[in-house]
C-alpha positions as CSV (number, residue, x, y, z in Angstrom):
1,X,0.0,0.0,0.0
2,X,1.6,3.5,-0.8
3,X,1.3,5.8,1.5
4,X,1.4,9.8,0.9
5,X,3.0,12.3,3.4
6,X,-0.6,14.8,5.1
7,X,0.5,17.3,7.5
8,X,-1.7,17.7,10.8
9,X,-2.1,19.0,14.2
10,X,-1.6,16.3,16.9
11,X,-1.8,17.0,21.2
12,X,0.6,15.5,23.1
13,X,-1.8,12.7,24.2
14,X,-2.2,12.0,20.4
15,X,1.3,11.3,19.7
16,X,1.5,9.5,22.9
17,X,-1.3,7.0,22.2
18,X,0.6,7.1,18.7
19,X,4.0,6.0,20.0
20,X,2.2,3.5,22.3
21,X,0.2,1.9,19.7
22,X,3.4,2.0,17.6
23,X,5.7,0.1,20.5
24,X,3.2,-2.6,21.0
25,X,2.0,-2.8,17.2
26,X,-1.4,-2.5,17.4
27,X,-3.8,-0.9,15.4
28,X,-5.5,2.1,16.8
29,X,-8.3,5.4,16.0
30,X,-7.1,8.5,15.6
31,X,-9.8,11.2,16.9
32,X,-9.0,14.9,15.0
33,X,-10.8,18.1,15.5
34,X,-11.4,20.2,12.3
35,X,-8.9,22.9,13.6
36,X,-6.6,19.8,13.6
37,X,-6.8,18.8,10.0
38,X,-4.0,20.9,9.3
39,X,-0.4,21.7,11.0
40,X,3.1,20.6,11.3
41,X,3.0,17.1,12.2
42,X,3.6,14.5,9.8
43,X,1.1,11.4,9.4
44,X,1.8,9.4,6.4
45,X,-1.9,7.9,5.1
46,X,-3.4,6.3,1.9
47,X,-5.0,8.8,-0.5
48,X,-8.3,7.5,0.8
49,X,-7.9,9.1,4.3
50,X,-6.5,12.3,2.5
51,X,-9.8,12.4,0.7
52,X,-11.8,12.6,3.7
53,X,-10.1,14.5,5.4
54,X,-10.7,17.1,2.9
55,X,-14.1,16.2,2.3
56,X,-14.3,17.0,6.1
57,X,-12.3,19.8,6.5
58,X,-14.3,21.7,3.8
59,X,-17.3,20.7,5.3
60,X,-15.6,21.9,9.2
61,X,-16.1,18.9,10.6
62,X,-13.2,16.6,12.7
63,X,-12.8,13.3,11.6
64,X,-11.4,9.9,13.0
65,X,-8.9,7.8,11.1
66,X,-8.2,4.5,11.5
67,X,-4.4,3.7,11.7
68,X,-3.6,-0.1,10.8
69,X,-0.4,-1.9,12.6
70,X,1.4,-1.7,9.1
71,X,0.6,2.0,8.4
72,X,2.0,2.5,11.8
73,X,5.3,1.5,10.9
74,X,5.5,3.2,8.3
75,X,5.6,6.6,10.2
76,X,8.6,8.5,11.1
77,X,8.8,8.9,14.4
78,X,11.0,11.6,14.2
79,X,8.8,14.6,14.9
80,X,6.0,12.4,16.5
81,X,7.6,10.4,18.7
């Protein structure tokens, strides 16, 4: 699965649950506010979550986006963890 670099806005409990999810390699939901949709945090996701999250964000509605074991991986953990 290819996976495209999205820039967002995660809290500190975010990257936390992100980093835990990440150790343990589990799959986990990842809750984000409109306001969020957009920052400097680097998620990499499949062009069908970058589609809703601009379907959302134009509507100015959050979203949650489900993050599988493998997509996990493929994040760098540089700026989020």
């Amino acid at each position: 699965m290819a996976y495209l670099q999205y820039n967002v806005n995660l809290t500190k409990g975010q990257k936390e649950k992100m980093f835990k999810a990440y150790q343990n390699r589990v799959p986990f939901t990842l809750r984000l506010k409109n306001k969020q949709l957009s920052g400097a945090d680097k998620l990499m996701l499949t062009k069908t979550q970058i589609k809703r999250i601009e379907k959302n964000k134009s509507k100015g509605t959050g979203i949650d986006i489900k993050i599988s074991t493998a997509q996990i991986r493929k994040q760098d953990g540089g700026n989020l963890f």
